[in-house]
C-alpha positions as CSV (number, residue, x, y, z in Angstrom):
1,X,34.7,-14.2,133.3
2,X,32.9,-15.3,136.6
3,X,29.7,-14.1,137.1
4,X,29.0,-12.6,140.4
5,X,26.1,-14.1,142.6
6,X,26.3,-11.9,145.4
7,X,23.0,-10.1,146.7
8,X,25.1,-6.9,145.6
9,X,25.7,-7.4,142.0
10,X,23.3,-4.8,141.1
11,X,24.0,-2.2,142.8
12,X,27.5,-2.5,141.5
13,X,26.5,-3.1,137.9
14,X,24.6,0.4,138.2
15,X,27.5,1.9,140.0
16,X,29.5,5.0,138.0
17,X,32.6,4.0,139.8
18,X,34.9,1.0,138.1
19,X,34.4,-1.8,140.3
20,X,36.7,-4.9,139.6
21,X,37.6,-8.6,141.2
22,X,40.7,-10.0,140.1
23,X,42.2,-13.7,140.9
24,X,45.8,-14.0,143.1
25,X,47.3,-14.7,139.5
26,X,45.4,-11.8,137.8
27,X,42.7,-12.9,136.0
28,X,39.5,-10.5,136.2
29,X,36.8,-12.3,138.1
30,X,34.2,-9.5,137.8
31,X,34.3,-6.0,136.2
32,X,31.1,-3.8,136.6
33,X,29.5,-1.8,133.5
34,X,31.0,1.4,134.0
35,X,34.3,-0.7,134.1
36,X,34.0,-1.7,130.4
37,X,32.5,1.3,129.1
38,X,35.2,3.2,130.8
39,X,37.8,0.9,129.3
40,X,35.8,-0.3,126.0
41,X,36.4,-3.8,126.5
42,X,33.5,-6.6,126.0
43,X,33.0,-9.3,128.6
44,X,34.2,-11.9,126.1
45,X,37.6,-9.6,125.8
46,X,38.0,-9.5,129.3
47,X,38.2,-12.8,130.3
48,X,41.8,-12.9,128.1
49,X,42.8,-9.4,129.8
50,X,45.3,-9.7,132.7
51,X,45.4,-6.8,135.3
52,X,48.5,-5.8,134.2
53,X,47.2,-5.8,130.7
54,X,44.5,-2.2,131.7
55,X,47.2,-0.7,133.6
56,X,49.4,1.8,132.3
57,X,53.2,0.9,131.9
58,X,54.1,3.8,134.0
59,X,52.2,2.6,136.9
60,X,52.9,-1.5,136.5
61,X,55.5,-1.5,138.8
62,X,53.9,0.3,141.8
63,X,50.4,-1.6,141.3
64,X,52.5,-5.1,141.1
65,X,54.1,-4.1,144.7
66,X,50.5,-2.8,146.1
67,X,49.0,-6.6,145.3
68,X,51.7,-8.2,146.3
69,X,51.0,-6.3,149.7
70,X,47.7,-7.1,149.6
71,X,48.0,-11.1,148.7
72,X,50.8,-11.2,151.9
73,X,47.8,-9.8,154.0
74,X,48.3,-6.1,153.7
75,X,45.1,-4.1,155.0
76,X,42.9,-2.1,152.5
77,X,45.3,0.6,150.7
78,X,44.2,3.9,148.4
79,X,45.5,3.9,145.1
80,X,46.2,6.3,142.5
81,X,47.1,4.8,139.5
82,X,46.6,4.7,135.3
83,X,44.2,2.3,133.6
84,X,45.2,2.3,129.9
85,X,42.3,2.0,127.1
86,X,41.6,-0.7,124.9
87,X,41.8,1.9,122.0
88,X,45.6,2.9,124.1
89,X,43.9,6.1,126.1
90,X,45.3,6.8,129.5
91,X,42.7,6.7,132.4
92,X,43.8,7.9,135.7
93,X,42.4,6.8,138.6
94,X,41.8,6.7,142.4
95,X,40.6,4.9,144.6
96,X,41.0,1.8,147.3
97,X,41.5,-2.1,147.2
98,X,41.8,-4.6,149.3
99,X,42.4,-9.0,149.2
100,X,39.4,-11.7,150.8
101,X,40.9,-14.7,152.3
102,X,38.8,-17.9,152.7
103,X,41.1,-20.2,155.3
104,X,44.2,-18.2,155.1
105,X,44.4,-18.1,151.7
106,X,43.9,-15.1,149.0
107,X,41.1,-15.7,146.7
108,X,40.9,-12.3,145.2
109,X,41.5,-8.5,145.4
110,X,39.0,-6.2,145.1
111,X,38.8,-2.6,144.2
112,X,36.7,0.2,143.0
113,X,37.8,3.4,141.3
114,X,37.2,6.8,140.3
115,X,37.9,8.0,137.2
116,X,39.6,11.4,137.7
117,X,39.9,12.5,134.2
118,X,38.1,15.5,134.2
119,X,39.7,16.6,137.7
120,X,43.3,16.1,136.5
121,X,42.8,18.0,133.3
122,X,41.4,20.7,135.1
123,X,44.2,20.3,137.7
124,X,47.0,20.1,135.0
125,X,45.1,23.3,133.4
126,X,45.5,25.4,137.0
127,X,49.0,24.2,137.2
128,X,49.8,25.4,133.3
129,X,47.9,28.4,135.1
130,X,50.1,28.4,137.9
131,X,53.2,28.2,136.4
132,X,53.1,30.9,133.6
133,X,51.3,33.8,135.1
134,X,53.5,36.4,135.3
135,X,51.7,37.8,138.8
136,X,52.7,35.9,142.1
137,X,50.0,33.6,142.7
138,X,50.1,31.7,146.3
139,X,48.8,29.3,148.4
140,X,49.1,30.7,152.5
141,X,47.9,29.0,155.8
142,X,46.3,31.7,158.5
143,X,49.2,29.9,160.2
144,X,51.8,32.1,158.4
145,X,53.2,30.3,156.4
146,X,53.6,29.7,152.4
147,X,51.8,26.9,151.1
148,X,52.5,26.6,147.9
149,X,54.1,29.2,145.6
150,X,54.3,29.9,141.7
151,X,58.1,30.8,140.1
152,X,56.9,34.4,139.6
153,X,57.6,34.5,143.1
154,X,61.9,33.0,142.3
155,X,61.7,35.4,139.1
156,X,60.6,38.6,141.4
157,X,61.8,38.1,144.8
158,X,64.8,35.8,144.0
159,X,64.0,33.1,146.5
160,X,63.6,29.1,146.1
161,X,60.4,27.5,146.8
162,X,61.7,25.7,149.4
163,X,63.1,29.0,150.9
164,X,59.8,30.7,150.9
165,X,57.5,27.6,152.3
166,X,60.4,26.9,155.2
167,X,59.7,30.8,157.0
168,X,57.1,32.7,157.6
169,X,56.2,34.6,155.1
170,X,56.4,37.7,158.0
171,X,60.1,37.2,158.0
172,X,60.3,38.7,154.4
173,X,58.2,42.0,155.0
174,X,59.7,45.3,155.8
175,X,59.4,45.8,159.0
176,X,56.8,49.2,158.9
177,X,54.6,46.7,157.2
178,X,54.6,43.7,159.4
179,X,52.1,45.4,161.7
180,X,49.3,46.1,159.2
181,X,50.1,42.7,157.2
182,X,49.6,40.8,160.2
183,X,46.4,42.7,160.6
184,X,44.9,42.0,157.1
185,X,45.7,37.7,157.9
186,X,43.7,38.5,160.8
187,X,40.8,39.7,158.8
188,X,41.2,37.0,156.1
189,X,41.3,34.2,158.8
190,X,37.8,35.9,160.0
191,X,36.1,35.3,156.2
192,X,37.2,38.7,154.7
193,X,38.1,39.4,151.5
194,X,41.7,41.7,150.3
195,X,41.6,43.8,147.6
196,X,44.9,46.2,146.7
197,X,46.4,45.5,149.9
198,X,50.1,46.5,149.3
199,X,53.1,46.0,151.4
200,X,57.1,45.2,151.1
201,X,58.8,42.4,150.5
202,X,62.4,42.1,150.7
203,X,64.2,40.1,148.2
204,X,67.1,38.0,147.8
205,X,69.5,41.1,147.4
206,X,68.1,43.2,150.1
207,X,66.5,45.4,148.0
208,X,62.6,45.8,148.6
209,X,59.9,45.6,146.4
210,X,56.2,46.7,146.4
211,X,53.8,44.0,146.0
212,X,50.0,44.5,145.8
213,X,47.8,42.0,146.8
214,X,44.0,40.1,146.5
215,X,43.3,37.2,148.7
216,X,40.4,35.3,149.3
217,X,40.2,33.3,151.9
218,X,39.0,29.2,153.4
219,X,38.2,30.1,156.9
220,X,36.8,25.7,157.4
221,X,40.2,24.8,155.8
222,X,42.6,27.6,156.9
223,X,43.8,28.4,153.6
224,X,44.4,32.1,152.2
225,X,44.8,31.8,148.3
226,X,46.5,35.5,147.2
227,X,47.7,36.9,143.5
228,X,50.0,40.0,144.2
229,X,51.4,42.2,141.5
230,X,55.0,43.7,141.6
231,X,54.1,47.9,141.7
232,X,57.8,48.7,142.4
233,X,58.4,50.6,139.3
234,X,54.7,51.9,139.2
235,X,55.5,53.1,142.7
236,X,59.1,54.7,141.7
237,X,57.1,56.2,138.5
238,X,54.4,57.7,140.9
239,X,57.4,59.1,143.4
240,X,59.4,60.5,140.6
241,X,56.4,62.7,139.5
242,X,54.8,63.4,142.9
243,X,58.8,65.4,143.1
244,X,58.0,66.5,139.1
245,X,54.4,68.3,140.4
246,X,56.3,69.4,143.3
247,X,59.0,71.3,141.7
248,X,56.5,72.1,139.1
249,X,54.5,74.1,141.5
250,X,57.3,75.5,143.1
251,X,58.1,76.7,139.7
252,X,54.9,78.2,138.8
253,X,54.8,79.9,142.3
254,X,58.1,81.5,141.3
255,X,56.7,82.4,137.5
256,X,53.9,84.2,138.9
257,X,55.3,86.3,141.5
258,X,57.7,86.9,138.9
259,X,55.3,88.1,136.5
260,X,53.2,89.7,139.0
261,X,56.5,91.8,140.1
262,X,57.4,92.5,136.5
263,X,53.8,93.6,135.5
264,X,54.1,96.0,138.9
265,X,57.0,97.1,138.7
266,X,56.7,97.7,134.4
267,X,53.2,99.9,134.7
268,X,54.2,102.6,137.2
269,X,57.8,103.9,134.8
270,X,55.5,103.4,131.6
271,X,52.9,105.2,133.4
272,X,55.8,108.0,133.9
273,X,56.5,107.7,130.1
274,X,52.9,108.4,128.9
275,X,52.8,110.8,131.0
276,X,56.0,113.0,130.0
277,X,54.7,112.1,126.5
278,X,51.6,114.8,127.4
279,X,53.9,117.3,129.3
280,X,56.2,117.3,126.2
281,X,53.4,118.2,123.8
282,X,51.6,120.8,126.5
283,X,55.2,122.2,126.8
284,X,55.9,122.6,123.0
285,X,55.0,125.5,121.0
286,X,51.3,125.5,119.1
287,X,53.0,125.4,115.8
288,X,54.7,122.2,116.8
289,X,54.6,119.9,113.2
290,X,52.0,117.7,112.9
291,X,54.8,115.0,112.5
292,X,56.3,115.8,115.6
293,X,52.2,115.6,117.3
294,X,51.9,112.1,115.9
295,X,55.3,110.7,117.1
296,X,54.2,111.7,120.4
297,X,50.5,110.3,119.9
298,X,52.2,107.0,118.3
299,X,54.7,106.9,121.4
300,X,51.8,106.7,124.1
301,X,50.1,103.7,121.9
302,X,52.7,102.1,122.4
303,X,53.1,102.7,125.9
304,X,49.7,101.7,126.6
305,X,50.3,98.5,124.2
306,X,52.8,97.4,126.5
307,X,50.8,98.1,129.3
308,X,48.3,95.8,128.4
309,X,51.1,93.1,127.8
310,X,52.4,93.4,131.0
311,X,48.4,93.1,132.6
312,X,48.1,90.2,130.0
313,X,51.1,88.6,130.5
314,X,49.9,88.3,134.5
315,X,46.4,87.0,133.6
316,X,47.7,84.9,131.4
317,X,50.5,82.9,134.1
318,X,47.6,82.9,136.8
319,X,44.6,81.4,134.0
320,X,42.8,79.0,135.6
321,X,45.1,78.6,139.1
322,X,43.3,81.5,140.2
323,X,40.5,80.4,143.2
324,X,37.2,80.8,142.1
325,X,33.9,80.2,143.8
326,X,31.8,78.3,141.3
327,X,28.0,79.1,141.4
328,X,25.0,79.1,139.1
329,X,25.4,81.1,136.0
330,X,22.8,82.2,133.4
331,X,24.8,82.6,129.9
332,X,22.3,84.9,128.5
333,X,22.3,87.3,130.8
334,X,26.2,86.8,131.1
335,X,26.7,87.5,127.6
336,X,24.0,90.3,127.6
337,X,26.3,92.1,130.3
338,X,29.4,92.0,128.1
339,X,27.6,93.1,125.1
340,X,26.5,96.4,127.3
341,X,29.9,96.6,128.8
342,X,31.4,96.2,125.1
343,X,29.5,98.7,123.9
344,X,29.8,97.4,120.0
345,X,29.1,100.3,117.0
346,X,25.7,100.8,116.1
347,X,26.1,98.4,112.9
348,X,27.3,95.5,114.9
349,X,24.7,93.5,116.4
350,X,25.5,90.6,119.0
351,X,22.8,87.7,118.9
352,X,22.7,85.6,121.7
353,X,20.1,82.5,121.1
354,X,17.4,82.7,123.1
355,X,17.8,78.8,124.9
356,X,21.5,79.5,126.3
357,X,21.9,77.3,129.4
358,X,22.3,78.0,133.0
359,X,25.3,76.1,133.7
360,X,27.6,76.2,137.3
361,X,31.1,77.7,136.2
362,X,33.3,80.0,137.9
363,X,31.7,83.2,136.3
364,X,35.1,85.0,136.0
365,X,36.9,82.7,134.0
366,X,33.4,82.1,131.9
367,X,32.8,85.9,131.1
368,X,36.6,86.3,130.4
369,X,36.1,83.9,127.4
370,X,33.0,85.2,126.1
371,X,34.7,88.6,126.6
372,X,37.4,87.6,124.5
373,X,35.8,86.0,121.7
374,X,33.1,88.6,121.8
375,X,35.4,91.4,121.7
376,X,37.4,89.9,118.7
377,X,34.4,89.3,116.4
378,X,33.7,93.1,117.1
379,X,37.0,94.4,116.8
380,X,37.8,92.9,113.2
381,X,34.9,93.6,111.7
382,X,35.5,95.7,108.5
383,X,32.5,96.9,107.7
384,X,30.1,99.1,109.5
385,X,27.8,96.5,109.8
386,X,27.4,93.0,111.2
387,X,26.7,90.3,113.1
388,X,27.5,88.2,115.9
389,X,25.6,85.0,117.4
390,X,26.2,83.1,120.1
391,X,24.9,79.9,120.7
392,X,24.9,76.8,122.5
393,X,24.0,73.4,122.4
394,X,24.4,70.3,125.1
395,X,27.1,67.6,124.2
396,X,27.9,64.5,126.5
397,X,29.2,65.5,129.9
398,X,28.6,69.4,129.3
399,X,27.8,72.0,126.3
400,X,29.3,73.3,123.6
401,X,28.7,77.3,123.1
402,X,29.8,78.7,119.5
403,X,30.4,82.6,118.4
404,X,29.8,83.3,114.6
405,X,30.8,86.3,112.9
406,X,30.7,87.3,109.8
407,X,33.2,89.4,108.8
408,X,36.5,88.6,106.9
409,X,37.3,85.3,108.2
410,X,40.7,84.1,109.0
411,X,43.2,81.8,106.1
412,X,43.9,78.2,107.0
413,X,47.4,79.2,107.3
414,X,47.2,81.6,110.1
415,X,44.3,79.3,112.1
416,X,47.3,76.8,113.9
417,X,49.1,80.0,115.0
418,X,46.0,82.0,116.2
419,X,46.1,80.2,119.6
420,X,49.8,81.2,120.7
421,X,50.9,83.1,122.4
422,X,52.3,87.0,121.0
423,X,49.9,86.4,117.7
424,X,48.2,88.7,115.3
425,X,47.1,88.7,112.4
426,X,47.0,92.3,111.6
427,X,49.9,94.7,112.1
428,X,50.0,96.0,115.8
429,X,49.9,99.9,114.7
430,X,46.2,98.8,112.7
431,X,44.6,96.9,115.5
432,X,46.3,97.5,119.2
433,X,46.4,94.1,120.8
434,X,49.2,92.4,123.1
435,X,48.1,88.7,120.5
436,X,48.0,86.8,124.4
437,X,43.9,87.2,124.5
438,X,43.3,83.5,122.4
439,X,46.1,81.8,124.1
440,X,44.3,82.8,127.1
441,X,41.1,81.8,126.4
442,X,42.6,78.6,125.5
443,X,44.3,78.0,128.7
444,X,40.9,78.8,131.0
445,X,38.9,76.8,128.5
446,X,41.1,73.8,128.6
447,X,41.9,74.0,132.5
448,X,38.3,73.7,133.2
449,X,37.9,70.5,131.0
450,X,37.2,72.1,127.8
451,X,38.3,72.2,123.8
452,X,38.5,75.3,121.9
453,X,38.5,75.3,117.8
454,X,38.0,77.4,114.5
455,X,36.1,77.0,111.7
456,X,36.5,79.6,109.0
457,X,37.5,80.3,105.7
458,X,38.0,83.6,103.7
459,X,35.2,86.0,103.3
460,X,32.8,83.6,105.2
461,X,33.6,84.8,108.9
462,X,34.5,82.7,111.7
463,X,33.1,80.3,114.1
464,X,35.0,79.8,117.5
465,X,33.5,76.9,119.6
466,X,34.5,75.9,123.0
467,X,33.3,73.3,125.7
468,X,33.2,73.6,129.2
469,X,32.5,69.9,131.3
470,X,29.4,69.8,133.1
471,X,30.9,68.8,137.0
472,X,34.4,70.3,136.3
473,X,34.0,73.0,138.8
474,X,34.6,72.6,141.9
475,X,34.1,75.0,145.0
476,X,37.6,76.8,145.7
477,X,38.7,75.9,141.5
């Protein structure tokens, strides 16, 4: 191989581009260093090389026509091409060449290349990218126009390629989006960046769907490069139970004003039966049989069992829909109050821990659980003496409160059904109860963010312990 003698052959020796000379009949006349360490041929090795013999088969024909050009006196040309490695690798390649003439006549081509390797593998690895995402990934011009779509778009919208790229990409919206779509290429032609943009796009068989888009945009090269995500049944999902909370609260607005009627419309003739219970007995003579007396006393039990029902059942449909006005609440004094309002034997003894927090909670629904649970561990006590604690302690996001009892405790068989509604576990003639007053406490506990569970076994009391989520009340709850 020639040697070159040129005041430049070291600044192409150190070049990191291939630069090459080759003869009108292709012999190399000079190949720089990054040439043969690219290509892992030695100078002795190039000098029996051809130009053909480095480039790739694929590429032989085009390259043979670009020299010819060049020998016939064709100006300087860019070339993209493949060198092929001595050890068979394929190189691709860009760059430019061009032929010097001394009296009319070719002496040699020259060129000088880039080896692109790196680029094209990332390239083919955007396209593999491009081509199997599942989302709509796009090229757009602020001019309006598709640039360069992937098939998600065909498999989605049912369109061509060449459909989409040939209109503007307007021409597909629903028209009550065109406005504020056109507005947001505005924004992204000014440097702006889209995030869950969403608008319509109508596909091939009329039919619309809901796409949602992020673009970023190349204000200097007016280029908008978008992924969008088909939301259509996300957005028929979100409309079906927007109707399902409608009809939902339509229905609970009917089952409270029915319960509210019922409860009403129930006290006043059970009132009137209570009532005519005591006129009875006044009426009757003072010898009436004690049987007779405690029929009668049994009969206005009842009547003020189903009273309480009726009140219960009320409470119980409005638990936690109820507006409340949340505000500071100090537990200990809370739970003081109920104890005096309780108003528990003398042998019963209700503990609150001194450290209970002050917490904001909508006090009603607070003191109605305490009320409850305190109430219960009173009320099944069997002995005439006892004790009940109440404590607290602070869990993430809120506090836990727990209140012990010691009294019978409750079977793991009966602690699922304790929670539903119409429960007891005592006969109703031993221990007067409507069984709503757990389910209800369950409801407000678990409307305001809460858990309620039970830990007990037989003869070692019971523990109930509830959360309530610091944050969970708002004003007008």
């Amino acid at each position: 191989m020639a040697q070159r003698d040129d005041p430049f052959r070291d600044l192409c020796e150190n070049a990191s581009d291939l630069i090459q000379s080759v003869s009108p009949q292709g012999k190399f006349l000079y190949v720089n260093r990054a040439w043969k360490r690219t290509l892992g041929y030695t100078d002795q090795e190039v000098d029996g090389l051809n130009v053909m013999d480095v480039i790739h088969p694929d590429s032989r024909d085009h390259c043979r026509q670009i020299m010819g050009g060049l020998l016939d006196g064709a100006s300087a040309v860019d070339i993209k091409t493949d060198f092929i490695t001595k050890d068979g690798w394929r190189v691709p390649v860009e760059g430019s060449a061009s032929c010097r003439f001394q009296d009319g006549r070719p002496v040699a081509t020259r060129g000088i290349f880039r080896d692109v390797s790196r680029r094209r593998r990332a390239e083919d690895e955007l396209d593999r990218l491009f081509t199997l995402s599942p989302d709509l990934l796009c090229i757009a011009g602020t001019d309006g126009y598709f640039k360069r779509v992937n098939p998600a778009f065909e498999k989605v919208l049912g369109y061509r390629p060449d459909e989409l790229l040939s209109r503007a990409f307007v021409d597909f919206i629903h028209p009550d989006d065109k406005q504020q779509t056109m507005e947001e290429v505005e924004r992204l032609a000014q440097g702006h960046i889209t995030v869950d943009f969403q608008n319509r796009y109508r596909a091939r068989d009329g039919t619309y769907r809901w796409l949602s888009w992020r673009s970023t945009p190349l204000p200097d090269r007016q280029r908008i490069y978008a992924v969008a995500r088909d939301i259509t049944e996300q957005k028929r999902i979100q409309a079906a139970m927007d109707r399902q909370a409608l009809e939902l609260a339509r229905s609970n607005a009917d089952l409270e004003e029915f319960a509210y009627v019922a409860s009403h419309d129930l006290r006043a003739p059970l009132r009137a039966i209570a009532n005519l219970s005591e006129w009875i007995e006044e009426d009757m003579p003072d010898d009436l049989p004690p049987q007779v007396r405690e029929h009668l006393q049994t009969l206005r039990r009842r009547v003020q069992r189903m009273e309480q029902l009726t009140a219960d059942l009320l409470a119980y449909s409005r638990a936690g829909r109820e507006a409340g006005h949340a505000e500071e609440v100090e537990t200990g004094g809370l739970v003081r109050d109920i104890v005096a309002l309780l108003s528990p034997p003398q042998g019963i003894q209700v503990r609150p821990a001194p450290d209970l927090p002050r917490i904001r909670a909508v006090r009603s629904a607070l003191e109605h659980v305490f009320r409850n649970l305190i109430g219960n561990a009173i009320k099944h006590h069997p002995g005439p003496e006892g004790t009940v604690r109440v404590e607290a302690r602070a869990v993430g996001g809120g506090w836990e409160f727990a209140v012990s009892d010691d009294g019978p405790g409750i079977p793991r068989e009966d602690q699922e059904r304790i929670f539903q509604m119409f429960q007891t576990l005592q006969a109703r003639d031993e221990v007067e109860g409507s069984g709503m007053g757990l389910a209800l406490v369950k409801k407000i506990v678990e409307r305001h963010g809460g858990t309620i569970t039970l830990e007990s076994a037989p003869g070692k009391g019971a523990t109930f312990r509830f959360t309530w989520r610091a944050g969970a009340e708002k004003e007008g709850d």
